[in-house]
C-alpha positions, 0 to 999 in steps of 0.5 A, a space after each residue: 596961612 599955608 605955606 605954598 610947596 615948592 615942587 620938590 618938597 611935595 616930590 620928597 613928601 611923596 617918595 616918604 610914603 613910599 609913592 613917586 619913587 621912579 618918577 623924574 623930578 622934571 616931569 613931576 614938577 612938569 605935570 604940577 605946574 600942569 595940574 596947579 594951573 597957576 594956584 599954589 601948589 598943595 598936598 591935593 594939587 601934588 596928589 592930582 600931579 602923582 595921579 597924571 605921571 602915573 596914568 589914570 587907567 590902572 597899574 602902570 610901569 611908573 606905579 607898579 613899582 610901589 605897589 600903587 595904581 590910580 583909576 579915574 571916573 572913566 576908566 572905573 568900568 572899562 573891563 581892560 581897566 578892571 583885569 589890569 587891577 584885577 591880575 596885579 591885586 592877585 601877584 602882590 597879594 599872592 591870592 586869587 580873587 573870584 571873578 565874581 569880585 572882578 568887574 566891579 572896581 569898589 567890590 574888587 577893592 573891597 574884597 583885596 582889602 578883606 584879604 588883607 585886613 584878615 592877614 593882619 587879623 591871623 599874624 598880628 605881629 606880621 608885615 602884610 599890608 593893608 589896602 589904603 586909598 586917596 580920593 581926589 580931583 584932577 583939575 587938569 581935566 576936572 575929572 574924580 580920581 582914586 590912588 590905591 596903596 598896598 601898605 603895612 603902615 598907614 602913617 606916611 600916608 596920613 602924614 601926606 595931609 589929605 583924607 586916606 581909607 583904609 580897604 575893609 569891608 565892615 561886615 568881615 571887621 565885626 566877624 574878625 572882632 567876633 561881632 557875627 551880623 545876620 546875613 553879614 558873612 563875606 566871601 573873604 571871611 568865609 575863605 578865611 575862618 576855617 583855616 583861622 583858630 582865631 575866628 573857630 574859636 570865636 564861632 564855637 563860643 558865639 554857638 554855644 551863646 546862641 548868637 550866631 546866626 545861620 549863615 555862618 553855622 557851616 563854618 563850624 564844619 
């Protein structure tokens, strides 16, 4: 049987991860008597009650602060919504993002993550984050909903207790691996490889085999 959270505990569990770091304790314990709705309060329900005090149109004061944003089905496609996210991906990143990438929140997503996940992939031993994510359900206004985090460590999230995706698009992962899919180059991989040893060498010996498909050959410069 699981033990319901009292407000509080659920607010620490939070600010473990790094997430609720300026938000107030009433009006956290507020919006989850809100969001519960008379049901015991759980890591989901907690989440929907992070979802509400942040906003669900983007980064906010509340939740720029740790580097997180939460968008609901409504606001994934209001071009306000999108170059709100779009401009504060680009300043905690410190990298532009194509327009092109930027009227589409899962290709937005998508493409941060790219980044990140290739950053990791040059400095191994480096702090950059990682894009993570939460889906989840506001049962105040029964509408889908999805928290993204800017991370170098995926743990404090996992230790939340709900399902968490981290940002990578399969494609650039076999790339980085040395693993070249036809018609599987990305736009972040093709920004990155020609600046990584890493990937030129990967290129140059998947050349040499025969096995690298032509999309990829003018990296090779």
């Amino acid at each position: 049987m699981t033990i319901p959270l009292r407000p509080e505990e659920a607010l620490a569990s939070l600010r473990r991860a790094g997430l609720a770091t300026q938000i107030d304790a009433a009006a956290f314990a507020a919006a989850c008597d809100k969001e519960r709705g008379g049901a015991p309060l759980d890591a989901e329900i907690a989440l929907s009650a992070l979802a509400s005090v942040y906003g669900v149109r983007g980064p906010s004061e509340a939740s720029a602060v740790d580097r997180a944003f939460v968008v609901d089905e409504h606001a994934a496609a209001d071009p306000a919504v999108l170059g709100a996210v779009w401009l504060a991906l680009e300043r905690w990143l410190e990298h532009p993002i194509p327009v092109s990438v930027a009227t589409d929140l899962d290709e937005l997503a998508s493409y941060a993550g790219d980044v990140c996940f290739l950053r990791r992939h040059a400095d191994a031993a480096g702090e950059a984050p990682y894009l993570f994510s939460i889906d989840g359900w506001r049962t105040g206004d029964d509408t889908p909903y999805s928290l993204y985090v800017l991370r170098s460590d995926g743990a404090p999230l996992v230790a939340l207790g709900v399902p968490v995706q981290l940002h990578v698009h399969p494609d650039t992962e076999a790339a980085a691996a040395g693993v070249f899919r036809t018609d599987g180059l990305t736009p972040s991989y093709r920004e990155h490889a020609p600046a990584c040893a890493a990937c030129r060498d990967a290129l140059r010996r998947a050349a040499d085999r025969g096995v690298l498909p032509d999309v990829f050959r003018p990296l090779l410069g």
